[in-house]
C-alpha positions in Angstrom: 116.7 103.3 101.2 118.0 107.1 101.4 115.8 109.7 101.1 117.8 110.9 98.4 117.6 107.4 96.4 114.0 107.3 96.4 113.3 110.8 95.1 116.1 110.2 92.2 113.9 106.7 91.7 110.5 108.6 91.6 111.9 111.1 89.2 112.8 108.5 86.7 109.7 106.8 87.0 107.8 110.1 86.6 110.1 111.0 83.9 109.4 107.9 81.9 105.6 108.2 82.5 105.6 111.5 81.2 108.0 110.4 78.0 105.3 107.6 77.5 107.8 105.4 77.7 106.2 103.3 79.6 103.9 100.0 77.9 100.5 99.3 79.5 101.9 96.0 80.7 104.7 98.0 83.3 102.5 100.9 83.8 100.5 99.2 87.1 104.0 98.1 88.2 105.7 101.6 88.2 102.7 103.4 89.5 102.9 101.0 92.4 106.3 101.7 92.8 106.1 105.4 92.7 103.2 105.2 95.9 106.1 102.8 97.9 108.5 105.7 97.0 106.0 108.6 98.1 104.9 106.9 100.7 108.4 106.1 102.3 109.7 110.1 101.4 106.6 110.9 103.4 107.8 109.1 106.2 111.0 110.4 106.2 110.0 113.8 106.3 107.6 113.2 108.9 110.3 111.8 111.0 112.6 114.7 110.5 109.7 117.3 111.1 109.0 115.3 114.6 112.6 115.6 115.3 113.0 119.2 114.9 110.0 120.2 116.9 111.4 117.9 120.0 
């Protein structure tokens, strides 16, 4: 996945937490989601930060 596609995901999901749109049943589900996200934009700027200081 794109850097750019995952921070376009987490903004949704962020967006619809914030909007309470979001039942208690899918709540666990897109918080989970959001950490993959986070965790993988993390990555990628990690990556890129290791590249420019080489």
């Amino acid at each position: 996945m794109k850097y750019e596609a995952a921070v376009k995901e987490l903004q949704m999901i962020v967006n619809e937490l914030e909007s309470d749109a979001v039942d208690m049943d899918n709540l666990l589900e897109k918080v989970k989601r959001a950490k993959e996200l986070l965790v993988l934009c993390k990555g990628k700027l990690r990556h890129i930060e290791e590249e420019i200081e080489l």
